[in-house]
Every structure is written in C-alpha cells, then in structure tokens.
N, C-alpha and C positions, 0 to 999 in steps of 0.2 A: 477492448483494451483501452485504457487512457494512458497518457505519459505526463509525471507529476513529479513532484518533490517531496521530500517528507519531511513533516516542521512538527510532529511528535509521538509521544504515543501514548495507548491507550494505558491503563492499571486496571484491571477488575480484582475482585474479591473470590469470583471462581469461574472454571475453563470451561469448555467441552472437554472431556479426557483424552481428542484426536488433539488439543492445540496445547497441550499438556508442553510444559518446556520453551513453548515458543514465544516471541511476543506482537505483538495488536500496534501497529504504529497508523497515523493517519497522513493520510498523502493529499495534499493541494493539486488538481487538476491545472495544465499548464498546454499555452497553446503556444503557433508561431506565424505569426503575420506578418510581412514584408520586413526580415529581418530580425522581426523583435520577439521574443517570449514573456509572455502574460501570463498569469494566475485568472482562472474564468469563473473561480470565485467556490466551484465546485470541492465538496473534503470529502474524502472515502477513511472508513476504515480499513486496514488490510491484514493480512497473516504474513509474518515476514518469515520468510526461511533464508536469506543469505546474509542477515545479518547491515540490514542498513542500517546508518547512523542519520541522524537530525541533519538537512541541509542536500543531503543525497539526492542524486535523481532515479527515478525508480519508472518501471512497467507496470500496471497493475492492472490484470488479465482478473476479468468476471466469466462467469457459471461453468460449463464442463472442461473448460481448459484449465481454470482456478481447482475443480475439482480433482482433477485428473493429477495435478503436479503433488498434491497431501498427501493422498491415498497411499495407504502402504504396498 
C-alpha cells in the first residue's frame, strides 16, 4: 500500500469490461518526515471505486488485496 494524492486522471479509448463504468485516476506517492509531507516523485495508475476528486488524499493498495476489493 502507498498513501498519495490524486492530481488526475487517466481517459482511454477502451476498458477491461470488469472496469466498465469506473474511472483510472493517477495518484502522486507521498511521504512524511519530521513533520513534513513530500511527493517522492513516484505516480501510479489506480481504479477508483469511491469516487475521488483531483487534490484528494487517497490509499492505494497493490495485488490480492487491490484484487479482492473489484471482484464481484
């Protein structure tokens, strides 16, 4: 899991038909040292399912725990 921000999102031309509906936003990796939170420079793509908007701080959980939360 990392903890990031999201400063946009993706547009494709076509889905997986599991991400049908949903949308691809990209989230800035963010850390915190002696007070302060940085950007470590790192951008993920993600599947958003709660509806984050641009500026948000967000979770973004990679392989069977990312899988497990889609899956019908």
């Amino acid at each position: 899991m990392i903890r990031g921000r999201v400063i946009g999102s993706v547009w494709s031309t076509r889905k997986s038909p599991r991400l049908a509906g949903s949308r691809l936003l990209l989230v800035a990796e963010e850390q915190s040292a002696g007070g302060r939170t940085f950007s470590t420079g790192r951008v993920v793509v993600c599947h958003d399912e709660l509806d984050a908007c641009e500026g948000d701080p967000v979770v973004v959980a990679f392989g069977s725990g990312a899988r497990n939360a889609i899956e019908p």
